[in-house]
C-alpha positions as CSV (number, residue, x, y, z in Angstrom):
1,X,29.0,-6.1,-23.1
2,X,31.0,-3.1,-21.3
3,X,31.8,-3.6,-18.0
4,X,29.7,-0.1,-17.2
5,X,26.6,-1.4,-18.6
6,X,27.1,-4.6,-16.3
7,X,27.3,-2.2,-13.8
8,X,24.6,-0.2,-14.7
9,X,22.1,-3.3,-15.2
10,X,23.2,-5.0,-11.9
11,X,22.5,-1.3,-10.3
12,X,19.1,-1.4,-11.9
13,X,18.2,-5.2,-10.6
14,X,19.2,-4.3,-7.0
15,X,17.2,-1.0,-7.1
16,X,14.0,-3.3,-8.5
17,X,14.4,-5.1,-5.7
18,X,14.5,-2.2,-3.0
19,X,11.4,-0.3,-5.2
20,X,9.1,-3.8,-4.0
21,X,9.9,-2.6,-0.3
22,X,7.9,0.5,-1.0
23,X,6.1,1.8,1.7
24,X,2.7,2.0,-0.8
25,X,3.6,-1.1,-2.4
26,X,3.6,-3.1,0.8
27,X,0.4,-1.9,2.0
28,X,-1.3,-2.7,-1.4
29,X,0.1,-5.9,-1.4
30,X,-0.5,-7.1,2.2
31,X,-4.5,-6.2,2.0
32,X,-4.2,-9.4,-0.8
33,X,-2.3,-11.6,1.4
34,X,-3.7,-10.6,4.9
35,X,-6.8,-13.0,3.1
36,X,-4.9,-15.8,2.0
37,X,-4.7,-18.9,3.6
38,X,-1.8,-20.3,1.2
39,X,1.8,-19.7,1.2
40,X,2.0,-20.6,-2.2
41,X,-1.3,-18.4,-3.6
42,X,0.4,-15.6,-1.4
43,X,3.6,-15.6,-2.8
44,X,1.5,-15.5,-6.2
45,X,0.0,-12.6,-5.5
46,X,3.6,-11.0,-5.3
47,X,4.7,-12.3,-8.9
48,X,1.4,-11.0,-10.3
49,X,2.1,-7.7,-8.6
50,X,5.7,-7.6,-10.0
51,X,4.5,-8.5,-13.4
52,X,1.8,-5.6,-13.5
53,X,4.8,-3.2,-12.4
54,X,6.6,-4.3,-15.0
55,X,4.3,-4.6,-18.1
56,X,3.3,-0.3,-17.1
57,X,7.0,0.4,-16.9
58,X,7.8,-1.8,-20.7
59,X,4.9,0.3,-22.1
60,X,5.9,3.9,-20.8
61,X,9.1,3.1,-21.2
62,X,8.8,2.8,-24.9
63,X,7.1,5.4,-25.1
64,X,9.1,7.8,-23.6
65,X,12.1,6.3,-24.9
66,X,11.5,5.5,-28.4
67,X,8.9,8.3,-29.3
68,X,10.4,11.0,-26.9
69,X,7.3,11.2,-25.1
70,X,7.5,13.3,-21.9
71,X,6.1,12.6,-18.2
72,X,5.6,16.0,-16.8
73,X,5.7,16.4,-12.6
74,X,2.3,17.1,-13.0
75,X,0.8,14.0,-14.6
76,X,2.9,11.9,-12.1
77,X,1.7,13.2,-9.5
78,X,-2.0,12.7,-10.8
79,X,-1.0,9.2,-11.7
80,X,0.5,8.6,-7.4
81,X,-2.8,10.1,-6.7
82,X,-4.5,7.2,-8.1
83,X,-2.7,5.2,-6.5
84,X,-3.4,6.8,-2.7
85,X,-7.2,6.3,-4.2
86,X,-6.1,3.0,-5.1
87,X,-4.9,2.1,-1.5
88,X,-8.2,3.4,-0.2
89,X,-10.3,1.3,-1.7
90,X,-8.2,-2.4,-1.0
91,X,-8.2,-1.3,2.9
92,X,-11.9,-0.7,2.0
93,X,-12.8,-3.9,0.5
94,X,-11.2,-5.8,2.9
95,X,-13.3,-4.3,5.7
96,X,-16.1,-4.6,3.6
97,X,-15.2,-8.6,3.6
98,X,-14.4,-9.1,6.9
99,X,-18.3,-7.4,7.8
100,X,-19.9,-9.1,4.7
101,X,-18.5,-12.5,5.5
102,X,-19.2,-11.9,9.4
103,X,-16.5,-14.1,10.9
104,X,-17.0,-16.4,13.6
105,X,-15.4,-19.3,15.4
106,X,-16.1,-23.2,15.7
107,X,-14.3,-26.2,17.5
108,X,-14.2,-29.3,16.2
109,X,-13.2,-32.9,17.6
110,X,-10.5,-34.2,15.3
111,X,-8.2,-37.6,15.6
112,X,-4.7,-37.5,13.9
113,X,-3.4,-40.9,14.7
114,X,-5.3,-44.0,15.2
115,X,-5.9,-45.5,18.8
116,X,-4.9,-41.4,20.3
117,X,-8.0,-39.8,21.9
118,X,-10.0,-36.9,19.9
119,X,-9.1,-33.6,20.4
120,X,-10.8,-30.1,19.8
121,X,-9.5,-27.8,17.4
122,X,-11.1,-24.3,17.1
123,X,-11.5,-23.0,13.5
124,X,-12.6,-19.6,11.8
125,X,-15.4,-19.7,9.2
126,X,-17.7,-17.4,7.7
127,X,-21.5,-17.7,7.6
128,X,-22.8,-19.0,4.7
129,X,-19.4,-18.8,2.7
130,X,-18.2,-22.1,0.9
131,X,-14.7,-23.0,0.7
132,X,-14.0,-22.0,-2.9
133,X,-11.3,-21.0,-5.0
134,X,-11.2,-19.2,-8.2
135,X,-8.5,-19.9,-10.8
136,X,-5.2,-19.2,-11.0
137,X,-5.6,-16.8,-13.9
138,X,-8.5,-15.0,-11.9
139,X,-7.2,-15.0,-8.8
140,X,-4.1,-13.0,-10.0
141,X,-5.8,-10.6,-12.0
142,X,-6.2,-7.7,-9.3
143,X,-2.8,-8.0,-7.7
144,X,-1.1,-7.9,-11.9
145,X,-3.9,-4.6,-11.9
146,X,-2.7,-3.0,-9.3
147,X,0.7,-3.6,-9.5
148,X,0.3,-2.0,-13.5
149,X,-1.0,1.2,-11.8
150,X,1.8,1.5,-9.2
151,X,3.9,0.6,-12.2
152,X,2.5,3.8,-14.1
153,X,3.1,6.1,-11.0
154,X,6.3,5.4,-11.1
155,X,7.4,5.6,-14.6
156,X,8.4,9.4,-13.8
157,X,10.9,9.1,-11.4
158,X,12.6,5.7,-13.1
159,X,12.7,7.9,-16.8
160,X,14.8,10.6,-15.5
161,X,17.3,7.8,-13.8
162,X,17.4,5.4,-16.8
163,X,17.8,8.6,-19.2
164,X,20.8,10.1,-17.1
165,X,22.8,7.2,-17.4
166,X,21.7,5.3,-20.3
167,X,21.7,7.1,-24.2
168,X,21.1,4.0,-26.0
169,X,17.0,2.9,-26.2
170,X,18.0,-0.7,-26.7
171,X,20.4,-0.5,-23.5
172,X,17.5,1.9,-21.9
173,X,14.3,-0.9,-22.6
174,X,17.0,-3.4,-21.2
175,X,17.5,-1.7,-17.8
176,X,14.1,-1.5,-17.6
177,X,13.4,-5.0,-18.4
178,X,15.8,-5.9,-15.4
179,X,14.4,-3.0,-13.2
180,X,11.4,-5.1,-13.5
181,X,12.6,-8.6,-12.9
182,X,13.9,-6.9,-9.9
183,X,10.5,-5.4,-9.0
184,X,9.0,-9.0,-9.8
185,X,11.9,-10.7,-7.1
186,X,11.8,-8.3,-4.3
187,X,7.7,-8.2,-4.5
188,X,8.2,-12.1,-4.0
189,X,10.0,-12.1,-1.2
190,X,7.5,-9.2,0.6
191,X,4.8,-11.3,-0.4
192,X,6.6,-14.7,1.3
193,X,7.8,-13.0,4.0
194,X,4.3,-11.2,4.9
195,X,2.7,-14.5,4.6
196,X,5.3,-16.6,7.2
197,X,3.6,-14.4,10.2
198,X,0.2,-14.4,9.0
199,X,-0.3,-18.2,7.8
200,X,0.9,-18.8,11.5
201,X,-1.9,-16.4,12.8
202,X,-4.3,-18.1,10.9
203,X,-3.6,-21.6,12.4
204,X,-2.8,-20.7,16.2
205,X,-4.4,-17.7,16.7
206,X,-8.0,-17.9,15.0
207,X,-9.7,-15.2,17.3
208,X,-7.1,-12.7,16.7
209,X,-6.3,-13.5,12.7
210,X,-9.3,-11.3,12.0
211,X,-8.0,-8.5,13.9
212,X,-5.1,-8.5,11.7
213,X,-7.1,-8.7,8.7
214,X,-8.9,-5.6,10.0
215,X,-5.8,-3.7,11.2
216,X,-4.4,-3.9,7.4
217,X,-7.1,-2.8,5.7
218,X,-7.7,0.4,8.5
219,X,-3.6,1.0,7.4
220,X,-4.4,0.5,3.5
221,X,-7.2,3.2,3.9
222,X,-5.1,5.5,6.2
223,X,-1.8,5.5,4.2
224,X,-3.9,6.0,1.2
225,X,-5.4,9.1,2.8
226,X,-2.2,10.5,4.2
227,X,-0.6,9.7,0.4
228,X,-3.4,11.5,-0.7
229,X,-3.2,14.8,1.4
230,X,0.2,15.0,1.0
231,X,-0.1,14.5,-3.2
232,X,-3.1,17.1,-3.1
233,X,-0.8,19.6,-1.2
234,X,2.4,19.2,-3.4
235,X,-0.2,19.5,-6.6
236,X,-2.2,22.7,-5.6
């Protein structure tokens, strides 16, 4: 492999990487992990984001580059619309939660080690709500949805990159492929580093773990809207 193509793939990782630190894809992606109580399930949510990204870029990709399809400025700009829309309605549902599930605290005696005296713990449930999880599969299904729509608002701006440097589809589908596992990567480590502050909000600070939850989805729904204005402007 030429050492420019080395170059060019390596370029293509690193910029994967910096796309996850987007400032829309870390508001859609925090509104998912501003309700998680897991590291794990959290960090999750990132791969299934990155994964979405990824499988819209592979398919416009291969379309543009093998069948010499074009992505006007127009239809991208429709398509980042959406996703403004998009951002709208996670802040949205996340309110809606928070209302629906009508938060409220408890305290609780609990012992940790035999023969030491109980203590009270103060915990955050919601009314009527059991404790369940769905599967893995399901669970990841709206992050890998959402991440395939920010994946098709962005196929625009990657084209003209990949098709500026890059002559050769094979070579072309290959940066791709690696923009993605970049995307995939750097949406990861958002995701884990989100969840550090937040898991630790969750345990020490019960009262005020819902006013986070809030203040991310009021951002989601206010980006979204300024994204929005802005798009609407550019396209009139």
């Amino acid at each position: 492999m030429e050492s420019s193509l080395v170059a060019i793939l390596s370029l293509g990782f690193l910029l994967g990487l910096k796309h996850a630190t987007d400032a829309d894809h870390v508001v859609a992606v925090t509104t998912f992990v501003s309700r998680e109580g897991s590291l794990l399930r959290s960090c999750w949510i990132g791969v299934c984001w990155g994964i979405g990204h990824t499988l819209s870029l592979a398919l416009a990709g291969s379309l543009v580059i093998l069948l010499k399809i074009n992505v006007s400025n127009r239809l991208s700009g429709w398509l980042e619309l959406g996703v403004a829309v998009m951002l709208v309605a996670l802040g949205a549902r996340v309110l809606f939660h928070l209302w629906k599930e009508r938060l409220h605290l408890h305290r609780h005696p609990h012992t940790h080690v035999a023969g030491k005296a109980p203590h009270v713990h103060w915990h955050l449930h919601a009314s009527g709500r059991l404790d369940e999880h769905a599967g893995w599969l399901h669970f990841g299904l709206r992050p890998l949805v959402v991440g395939m729509v920010h994946g098709a608002a962005g196929t625009g701006a990657l084209m003209l990159l990949v098709l500026s440097t890059i002559s050769s589809p094979p070579q072309a589908l290959l940066y791709i492929a690696i923009f993605g596992i970049g995307s995939v990567a750097g949406m990861l480590i958002v995701s884990f580093l989100l969840a550090i502050p937040l898991q630790w909000a969750a345990r020490n600070v019960s009262s005020g773990y819902r006013t986070i939850q809030a203040a991310a989805g009021a951002f989601s729904c206010a980006f979204g809207v300024y994204l929005g204005i802005d798009l609407l402007q550019k396209l009139s």
